[in-house]
N, CA, C and O atoms as CSV, one atom per row, in Angstrom:
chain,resi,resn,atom,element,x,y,z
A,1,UNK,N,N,116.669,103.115,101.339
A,1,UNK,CA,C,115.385,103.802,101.444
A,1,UNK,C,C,114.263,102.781,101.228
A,1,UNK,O,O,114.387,102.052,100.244
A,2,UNK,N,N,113.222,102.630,101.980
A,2,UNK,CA,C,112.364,102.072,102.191
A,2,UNK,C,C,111.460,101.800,100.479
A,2,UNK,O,O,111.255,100.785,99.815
A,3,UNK,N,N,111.096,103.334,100.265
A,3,UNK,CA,C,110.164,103.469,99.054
A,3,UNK,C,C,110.916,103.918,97.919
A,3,UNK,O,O,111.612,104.930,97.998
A,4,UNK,N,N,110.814,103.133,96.701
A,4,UNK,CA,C,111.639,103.265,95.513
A,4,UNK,C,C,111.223,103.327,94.868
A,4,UNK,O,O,110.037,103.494,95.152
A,5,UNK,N,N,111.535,103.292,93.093
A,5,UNK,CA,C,111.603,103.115,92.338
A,5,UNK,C,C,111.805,101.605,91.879
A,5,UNK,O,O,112.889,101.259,92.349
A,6,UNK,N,N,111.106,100.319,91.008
A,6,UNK,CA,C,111.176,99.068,91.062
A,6,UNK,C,C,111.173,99.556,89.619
A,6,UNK,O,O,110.774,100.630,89.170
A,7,UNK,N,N,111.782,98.376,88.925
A,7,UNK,CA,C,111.663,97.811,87.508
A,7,UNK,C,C,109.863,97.025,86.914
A,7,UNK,O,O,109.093,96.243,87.472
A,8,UNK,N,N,109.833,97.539,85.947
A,8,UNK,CA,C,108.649,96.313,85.565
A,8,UNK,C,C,108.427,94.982,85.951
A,8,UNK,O,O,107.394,94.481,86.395
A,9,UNK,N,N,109.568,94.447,85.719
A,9,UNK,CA,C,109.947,92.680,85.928
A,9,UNK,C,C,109.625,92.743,87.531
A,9,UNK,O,O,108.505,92.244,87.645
A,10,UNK,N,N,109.933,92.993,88.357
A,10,UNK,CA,C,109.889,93.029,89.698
A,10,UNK,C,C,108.747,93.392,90.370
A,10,UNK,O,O,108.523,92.921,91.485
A,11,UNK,N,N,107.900,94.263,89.778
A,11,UNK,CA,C,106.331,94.707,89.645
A,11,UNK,C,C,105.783,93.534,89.564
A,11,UNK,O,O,105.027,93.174,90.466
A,12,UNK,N,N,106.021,92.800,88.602
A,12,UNK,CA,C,105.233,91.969,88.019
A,12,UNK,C,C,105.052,90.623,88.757
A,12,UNK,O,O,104.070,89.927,89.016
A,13,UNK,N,N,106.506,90.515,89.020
A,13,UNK,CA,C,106.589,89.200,90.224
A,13,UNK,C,C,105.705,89.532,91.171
A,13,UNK,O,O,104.936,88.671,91.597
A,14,UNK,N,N,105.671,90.902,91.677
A,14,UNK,CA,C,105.280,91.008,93.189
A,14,UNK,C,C,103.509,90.738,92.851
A,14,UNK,O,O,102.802,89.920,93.439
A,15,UNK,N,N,103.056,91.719,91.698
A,15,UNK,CA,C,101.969,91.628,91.608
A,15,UNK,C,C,101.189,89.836,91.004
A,15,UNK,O,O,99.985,89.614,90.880
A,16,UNK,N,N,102.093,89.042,90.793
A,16,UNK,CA,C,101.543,87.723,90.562
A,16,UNK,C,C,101.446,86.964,91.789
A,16,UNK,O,O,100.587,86.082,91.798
A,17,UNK,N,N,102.157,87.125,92.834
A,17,UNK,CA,C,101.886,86.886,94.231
A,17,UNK,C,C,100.770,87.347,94.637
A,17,UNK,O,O,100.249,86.797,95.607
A,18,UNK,N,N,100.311,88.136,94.193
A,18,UNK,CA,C,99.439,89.226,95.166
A,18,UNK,C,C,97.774,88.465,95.116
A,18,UNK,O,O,97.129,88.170,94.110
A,19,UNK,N,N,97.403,88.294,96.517
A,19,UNK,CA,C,96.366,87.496,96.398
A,19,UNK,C,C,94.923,87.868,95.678
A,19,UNK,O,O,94.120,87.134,95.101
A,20,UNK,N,N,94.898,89.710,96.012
A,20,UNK,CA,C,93.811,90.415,95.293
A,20,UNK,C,C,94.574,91.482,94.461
A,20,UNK,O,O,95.487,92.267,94.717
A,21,UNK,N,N,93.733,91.155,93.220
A,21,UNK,CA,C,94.379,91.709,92.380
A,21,UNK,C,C,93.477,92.702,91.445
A,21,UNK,O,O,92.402,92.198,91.119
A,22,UNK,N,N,93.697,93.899,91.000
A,22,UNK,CA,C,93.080,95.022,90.107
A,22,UNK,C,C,94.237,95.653,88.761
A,22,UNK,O,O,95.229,96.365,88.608
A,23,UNK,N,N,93.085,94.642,87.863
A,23,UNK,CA,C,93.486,95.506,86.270
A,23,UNK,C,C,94.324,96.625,86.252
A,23,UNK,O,O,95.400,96.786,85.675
A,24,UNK,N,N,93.471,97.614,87.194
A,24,UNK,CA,C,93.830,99.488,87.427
A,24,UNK,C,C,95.560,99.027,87.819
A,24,UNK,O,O,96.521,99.770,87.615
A,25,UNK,N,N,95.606,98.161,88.190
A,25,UNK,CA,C,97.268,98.250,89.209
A,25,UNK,C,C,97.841,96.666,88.410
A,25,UNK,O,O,98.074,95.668,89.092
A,26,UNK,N,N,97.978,96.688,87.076
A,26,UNK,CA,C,98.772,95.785,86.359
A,26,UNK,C,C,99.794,96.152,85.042
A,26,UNK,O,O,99.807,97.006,84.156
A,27,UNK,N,N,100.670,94.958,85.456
A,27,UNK,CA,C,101.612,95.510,83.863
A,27,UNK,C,C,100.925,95.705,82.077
A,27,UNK,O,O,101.404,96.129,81.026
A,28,UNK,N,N,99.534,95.115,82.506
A,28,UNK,CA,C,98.784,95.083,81.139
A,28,UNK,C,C,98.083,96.884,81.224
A,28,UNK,O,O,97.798,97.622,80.281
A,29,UNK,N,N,98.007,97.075,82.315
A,29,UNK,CA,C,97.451,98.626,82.151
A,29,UNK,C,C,98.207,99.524,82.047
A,29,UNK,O,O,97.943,100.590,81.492
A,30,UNK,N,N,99.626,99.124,82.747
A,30,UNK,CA,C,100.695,99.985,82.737
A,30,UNK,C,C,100.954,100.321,81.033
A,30,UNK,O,O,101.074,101.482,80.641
A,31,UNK,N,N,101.023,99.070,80.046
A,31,UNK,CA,C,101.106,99.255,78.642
A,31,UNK,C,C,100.261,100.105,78.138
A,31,UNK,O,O,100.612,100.893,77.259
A,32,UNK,N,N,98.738,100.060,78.736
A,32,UNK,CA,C,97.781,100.649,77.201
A,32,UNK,C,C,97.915,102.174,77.982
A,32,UNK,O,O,97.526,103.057,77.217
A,33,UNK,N,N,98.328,102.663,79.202
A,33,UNK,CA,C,98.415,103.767,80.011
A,33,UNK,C,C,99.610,104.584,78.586
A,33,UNK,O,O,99.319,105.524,77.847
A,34,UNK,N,N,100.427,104.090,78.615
A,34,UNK,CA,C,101.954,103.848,77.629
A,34,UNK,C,C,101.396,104.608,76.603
A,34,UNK,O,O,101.528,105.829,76.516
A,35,UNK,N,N,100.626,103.737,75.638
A,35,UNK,CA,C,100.077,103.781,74.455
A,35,UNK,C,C,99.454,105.226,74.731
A,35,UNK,O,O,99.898,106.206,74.132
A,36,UNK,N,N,98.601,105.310,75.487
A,36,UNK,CA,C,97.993,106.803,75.573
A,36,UNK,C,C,98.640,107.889,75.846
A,36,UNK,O,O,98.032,108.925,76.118
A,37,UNK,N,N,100.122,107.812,75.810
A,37,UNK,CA,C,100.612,109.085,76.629
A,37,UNK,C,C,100.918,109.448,77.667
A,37,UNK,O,O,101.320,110.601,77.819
A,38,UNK,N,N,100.816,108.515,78.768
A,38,UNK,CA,C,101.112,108.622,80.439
A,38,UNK,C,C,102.589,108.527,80.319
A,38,UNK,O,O,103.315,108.372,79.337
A,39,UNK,N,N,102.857,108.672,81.687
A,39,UNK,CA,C,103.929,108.710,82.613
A,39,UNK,C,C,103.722,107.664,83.285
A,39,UNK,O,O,102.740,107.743,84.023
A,40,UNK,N,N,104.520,106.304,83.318
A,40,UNK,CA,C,104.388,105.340,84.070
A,40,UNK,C,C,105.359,105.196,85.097
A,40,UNK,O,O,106.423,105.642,84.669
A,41,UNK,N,N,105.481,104.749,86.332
A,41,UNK,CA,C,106.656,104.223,87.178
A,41,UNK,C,C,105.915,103.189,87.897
A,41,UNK,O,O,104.752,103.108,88.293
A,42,UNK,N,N,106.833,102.498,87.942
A,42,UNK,CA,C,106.400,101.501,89.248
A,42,UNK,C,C,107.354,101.844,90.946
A,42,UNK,O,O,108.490,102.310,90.856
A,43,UNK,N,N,106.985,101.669,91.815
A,43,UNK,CA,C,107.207,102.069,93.237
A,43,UNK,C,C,107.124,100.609,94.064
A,43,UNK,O,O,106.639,99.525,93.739
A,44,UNK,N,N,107.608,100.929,94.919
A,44,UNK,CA,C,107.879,99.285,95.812
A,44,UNK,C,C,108.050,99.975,97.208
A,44,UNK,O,O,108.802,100.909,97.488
A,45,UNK,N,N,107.322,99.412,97.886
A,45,UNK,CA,C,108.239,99.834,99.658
A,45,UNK,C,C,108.914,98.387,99.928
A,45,UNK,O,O,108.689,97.368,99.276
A,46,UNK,N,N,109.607,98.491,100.800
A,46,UNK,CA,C,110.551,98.067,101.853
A,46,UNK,C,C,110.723,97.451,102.842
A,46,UNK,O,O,111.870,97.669,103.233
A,47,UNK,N,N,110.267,96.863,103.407
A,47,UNK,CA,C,111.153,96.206,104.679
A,47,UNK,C,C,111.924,94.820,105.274
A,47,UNK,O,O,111.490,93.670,105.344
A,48,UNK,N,N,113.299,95.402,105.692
A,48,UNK,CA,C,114.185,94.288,105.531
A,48,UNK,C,C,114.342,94.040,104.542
A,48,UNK,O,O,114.179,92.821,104.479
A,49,UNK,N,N,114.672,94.563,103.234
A,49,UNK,CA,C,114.956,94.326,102.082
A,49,UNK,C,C,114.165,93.502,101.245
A,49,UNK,O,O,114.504,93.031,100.159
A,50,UNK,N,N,112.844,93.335,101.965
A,50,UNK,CA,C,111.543,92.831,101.126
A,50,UNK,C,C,110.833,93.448,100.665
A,50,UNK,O,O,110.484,94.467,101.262
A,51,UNK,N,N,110.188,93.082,99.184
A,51,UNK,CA,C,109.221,94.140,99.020
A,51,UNK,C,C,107.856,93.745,99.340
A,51,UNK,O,O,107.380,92.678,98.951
A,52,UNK,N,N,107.152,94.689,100.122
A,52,UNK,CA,C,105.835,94.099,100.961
A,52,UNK,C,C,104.711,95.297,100.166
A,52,UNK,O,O,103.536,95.297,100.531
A,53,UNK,N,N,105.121,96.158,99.217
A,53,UNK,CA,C,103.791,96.468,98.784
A,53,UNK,C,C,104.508,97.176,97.579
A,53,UNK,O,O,105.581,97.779,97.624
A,54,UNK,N,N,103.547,96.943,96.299
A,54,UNK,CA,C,104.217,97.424,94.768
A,54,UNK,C,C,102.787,98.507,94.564
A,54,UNK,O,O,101.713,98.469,95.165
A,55,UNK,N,N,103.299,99.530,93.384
A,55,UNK,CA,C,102.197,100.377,92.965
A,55,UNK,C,C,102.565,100.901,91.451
A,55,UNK,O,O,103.715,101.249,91.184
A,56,UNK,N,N,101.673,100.927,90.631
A,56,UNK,CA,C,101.667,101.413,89.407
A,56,UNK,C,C,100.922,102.782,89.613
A,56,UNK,O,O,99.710,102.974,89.709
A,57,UNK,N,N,102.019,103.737,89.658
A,57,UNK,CA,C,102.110,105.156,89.129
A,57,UNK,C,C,102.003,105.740,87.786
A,57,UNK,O,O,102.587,105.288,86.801
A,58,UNK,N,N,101.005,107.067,87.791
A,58,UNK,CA,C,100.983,107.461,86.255
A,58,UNK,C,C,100.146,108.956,86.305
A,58,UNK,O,O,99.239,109.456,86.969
A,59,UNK,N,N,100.916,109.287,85.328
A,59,UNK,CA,C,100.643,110.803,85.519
A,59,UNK,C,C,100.748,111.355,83.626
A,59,UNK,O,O,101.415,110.973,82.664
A,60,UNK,N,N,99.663,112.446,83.855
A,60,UNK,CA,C,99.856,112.811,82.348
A,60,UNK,C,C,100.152,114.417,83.051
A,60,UNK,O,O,99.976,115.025,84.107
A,61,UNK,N,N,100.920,114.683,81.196
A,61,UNK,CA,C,100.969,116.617,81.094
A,61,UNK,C,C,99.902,117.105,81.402
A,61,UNK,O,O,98.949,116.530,80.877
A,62,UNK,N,N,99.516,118.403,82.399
A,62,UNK,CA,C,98.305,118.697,82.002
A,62,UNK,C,C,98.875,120.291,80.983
A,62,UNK,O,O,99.957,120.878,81.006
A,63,UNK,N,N,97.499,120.597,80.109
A,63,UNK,CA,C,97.655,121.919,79.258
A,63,UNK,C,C,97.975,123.420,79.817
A,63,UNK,O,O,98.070,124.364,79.032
């Protein structure tokens, strides 16, 4: 499957490659996201068994 589920470590590689880069979409935000109570995942697409685009996902409970 194209779009997955990625590990942190693998996030992180992709996103240190990455020529433009946003705080909002890093492993340092993914932490303080953590700290507050979120839901974190990281996501990766696919092709040819490369990963050509990473994303930091996050979601809270709502009441």
């Amino acid at each position: 499957m194209p779009l997955e589920i990625i590990t942190k470590e693998v996030f992180k590689q992709h996103y240190q490659k990455a020529k433009r880069k946003s705080f909002i979409q890093s492993v340092e935000m993914s932490d303080l996201l953590k700290k507050r109570g979120y839901n974190v995942e990281f996501i990766g697409f696919f092709t040819n068994n490369q990963l050509q685009v990473s994303a930091l996902l996050f979601s809270a409970k709502m009441a």
